[in-house]
C-alpha positions as CSV (number, residue, x, y, z in Angstrom):
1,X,-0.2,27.9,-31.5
2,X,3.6,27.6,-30.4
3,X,4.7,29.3,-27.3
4,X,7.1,32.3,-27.6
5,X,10.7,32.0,-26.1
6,X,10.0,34.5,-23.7
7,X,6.7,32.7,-22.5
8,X,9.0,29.2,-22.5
9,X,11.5,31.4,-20.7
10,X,9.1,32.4,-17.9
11,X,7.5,28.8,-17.2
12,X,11.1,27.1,-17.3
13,X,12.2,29.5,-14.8
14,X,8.9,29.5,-12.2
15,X,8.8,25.4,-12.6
16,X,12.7,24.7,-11.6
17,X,12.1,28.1,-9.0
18,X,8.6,26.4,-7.5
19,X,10.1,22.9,-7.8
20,X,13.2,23.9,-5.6
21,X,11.7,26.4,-3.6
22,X,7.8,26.1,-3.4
23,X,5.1,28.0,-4.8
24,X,5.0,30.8,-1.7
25,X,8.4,30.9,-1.4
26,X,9.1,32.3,-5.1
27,X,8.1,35.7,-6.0
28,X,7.7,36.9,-9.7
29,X,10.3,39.8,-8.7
30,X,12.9,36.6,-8.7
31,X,11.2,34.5,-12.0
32,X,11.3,37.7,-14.5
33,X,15.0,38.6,-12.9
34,X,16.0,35.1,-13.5
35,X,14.0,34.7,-16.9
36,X,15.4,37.9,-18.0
37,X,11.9,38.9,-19.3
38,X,10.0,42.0,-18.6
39,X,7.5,42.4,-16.2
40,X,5.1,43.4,-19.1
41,X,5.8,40.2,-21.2
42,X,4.9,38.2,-17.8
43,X,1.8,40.0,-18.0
44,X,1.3,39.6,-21.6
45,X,1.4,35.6,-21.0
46,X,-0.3,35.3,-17.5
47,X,-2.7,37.4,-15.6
48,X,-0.9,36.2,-12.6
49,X,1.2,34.1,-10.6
50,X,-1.4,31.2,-9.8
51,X,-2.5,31.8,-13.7
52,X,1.5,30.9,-14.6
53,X,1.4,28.5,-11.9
54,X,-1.7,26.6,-13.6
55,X,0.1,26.5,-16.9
56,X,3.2,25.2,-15.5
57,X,1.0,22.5,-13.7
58,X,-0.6,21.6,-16.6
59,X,2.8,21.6,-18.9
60,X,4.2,18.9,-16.4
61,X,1.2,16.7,-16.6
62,X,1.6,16.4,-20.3
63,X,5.1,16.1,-19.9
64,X,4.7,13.1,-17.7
65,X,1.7,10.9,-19.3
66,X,3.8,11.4,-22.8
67,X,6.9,9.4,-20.6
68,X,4.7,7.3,-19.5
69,X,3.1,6.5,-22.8
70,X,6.2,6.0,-24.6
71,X,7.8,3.6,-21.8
72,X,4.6,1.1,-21.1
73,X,5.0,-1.9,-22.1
74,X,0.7,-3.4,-22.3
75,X,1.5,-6.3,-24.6
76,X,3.4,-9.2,-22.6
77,X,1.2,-9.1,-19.9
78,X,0.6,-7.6,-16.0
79,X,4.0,-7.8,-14.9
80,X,5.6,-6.8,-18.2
81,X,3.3,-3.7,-17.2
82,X,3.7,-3.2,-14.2
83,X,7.4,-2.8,-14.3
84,X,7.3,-0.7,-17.2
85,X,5.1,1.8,-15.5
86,X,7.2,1.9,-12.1
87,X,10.4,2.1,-14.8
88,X,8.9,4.8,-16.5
89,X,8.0,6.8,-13.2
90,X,11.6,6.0,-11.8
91,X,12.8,7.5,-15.0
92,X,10.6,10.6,-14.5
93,X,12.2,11.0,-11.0
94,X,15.1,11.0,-12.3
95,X,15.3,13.1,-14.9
96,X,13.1,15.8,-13.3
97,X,13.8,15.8,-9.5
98,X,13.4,13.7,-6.4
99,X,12.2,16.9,-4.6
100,X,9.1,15.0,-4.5
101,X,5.5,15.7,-6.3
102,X,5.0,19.3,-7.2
103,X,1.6,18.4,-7.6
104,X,1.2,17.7,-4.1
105,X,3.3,20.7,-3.2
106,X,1.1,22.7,-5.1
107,X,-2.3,20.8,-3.2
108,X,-0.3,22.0,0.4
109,X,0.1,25.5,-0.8
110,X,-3.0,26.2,-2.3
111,X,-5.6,24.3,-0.3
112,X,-7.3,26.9,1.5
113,X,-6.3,30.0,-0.9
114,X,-6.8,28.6,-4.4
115,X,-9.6,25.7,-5.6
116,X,-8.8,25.9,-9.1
117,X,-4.5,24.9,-8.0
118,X,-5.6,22.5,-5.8
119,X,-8.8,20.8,-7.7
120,X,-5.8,20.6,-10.8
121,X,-3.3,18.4,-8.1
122,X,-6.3,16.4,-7.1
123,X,-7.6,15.5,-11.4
124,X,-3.6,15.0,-12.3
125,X,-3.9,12.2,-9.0
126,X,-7.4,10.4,-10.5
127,X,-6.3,10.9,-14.3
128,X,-2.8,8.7,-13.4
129,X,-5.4,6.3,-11.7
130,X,-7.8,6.2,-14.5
131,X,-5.5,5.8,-17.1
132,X,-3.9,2.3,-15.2
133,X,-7.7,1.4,-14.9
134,X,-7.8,2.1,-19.0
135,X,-4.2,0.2,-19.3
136,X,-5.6,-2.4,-17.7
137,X,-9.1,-3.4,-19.2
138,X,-8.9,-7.2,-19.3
139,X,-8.8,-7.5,-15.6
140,X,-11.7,-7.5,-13.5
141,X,-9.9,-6.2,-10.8
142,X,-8.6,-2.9,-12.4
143,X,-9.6,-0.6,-10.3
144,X,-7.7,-1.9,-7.2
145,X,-5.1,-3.1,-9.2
146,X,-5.0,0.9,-10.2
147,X,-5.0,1.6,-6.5
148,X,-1.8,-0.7,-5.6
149,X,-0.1,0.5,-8.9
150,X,-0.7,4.4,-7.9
151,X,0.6,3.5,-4.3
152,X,3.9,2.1,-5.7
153,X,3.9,5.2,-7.4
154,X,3.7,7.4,-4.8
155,X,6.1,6.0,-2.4
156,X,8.7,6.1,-5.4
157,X,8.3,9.6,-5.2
158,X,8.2,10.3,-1.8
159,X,11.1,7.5,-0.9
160,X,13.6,9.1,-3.9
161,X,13.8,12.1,-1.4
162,X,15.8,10.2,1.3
163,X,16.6,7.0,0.0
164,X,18.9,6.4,-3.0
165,X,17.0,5.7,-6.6
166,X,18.6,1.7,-6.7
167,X,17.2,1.2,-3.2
168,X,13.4,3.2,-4.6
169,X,13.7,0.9,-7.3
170,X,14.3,-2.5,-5.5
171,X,12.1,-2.1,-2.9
172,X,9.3,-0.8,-5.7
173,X,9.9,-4.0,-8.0
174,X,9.5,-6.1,-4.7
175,X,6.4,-4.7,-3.7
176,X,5.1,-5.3,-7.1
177,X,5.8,-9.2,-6.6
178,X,2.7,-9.0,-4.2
179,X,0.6,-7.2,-6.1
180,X,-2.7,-9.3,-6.3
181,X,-4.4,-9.9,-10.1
182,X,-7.2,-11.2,-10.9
């Protein structure tokens, strides 16, 4: 079933809102103003703001494996992959932010008011994790090889916020020299 405008409308809005802002920080007063929807039609599409919040959540995780996807490179080898993953994630960073993970933004928010926000941060975490492991089937190791990919990850995300993307990038791709295969 395609989404309606309107429902697009809303869930554009709240991500680029919640990604600048936070979750807490933006009311839906300020998303339907923005959105120039209704308060009705926000209701129509989401029972509430952690429903919308959810969908939005769920949105950017498909979003981001489908980059990933289409940027790995699993055929010439570890390092081919490796790279390709971290260029992939850089690219992500890029194009949608260094305002850091709104997945962990969401796990800070929500940790003691919402399980079902928080529990959705923690399964986007393990599924980047498992799908390495999956990438990476011919190595015994995979599972800590996962680990040290995930890290990389991570500190891309969190280092793009101070540090400028060439620097991330450098220092990511040097790191990954080290990495330890087996």
């Amino acid at each position: 079933m395609k989404k309606s405008n309107k429902k697009e409308d809303i869930m554009n809005t709240a991500e680029a809102l919640f990604y600048q802002h936070g979750f807490h920080a933006v009311g839906i007063k300020r998303i339907l103003e923005q959105a120039e929807v209704a308060t009705m039609t926000m209701y129509y599409h989401f029972k509430s703001k952690e429903e919308l919040i959810e969908a939005i959540l769920l949105q950017r995780e498909q979003q981001y494996f489908l980059l990933l996807d289409s940027n790995l490179n699993k055929d010439t080898g570890i390092k081919a992959y490796v790279d390709s993953i971290m260029e992939a994630h850089l690219k992500w960073v890029e194009e949608e932010g260094n305002n850091g993970c709104m997945f962990l933004r969401a796990k800070q928010e929500y940790a003691d008011t919402n399980e079902r926000i928080s529990a959705l941060s923690k399964e986007h975490k393990q599924k980047l994790i498992h799908k390495i492991e999956k990438d990476l089937m011919e190595f015994t190791d995979k599972e800590a090889l996962s680990v040290q990919i995930s890290i990389i990850l991570e500190g891309i995300t969190s280092m793009a916020q101070i540090l400028d993307i060439e620097q991330v990038r450098s220092g990511a791709h040097n790191l990954a020299e080290n990495i330890k295969i087996s």
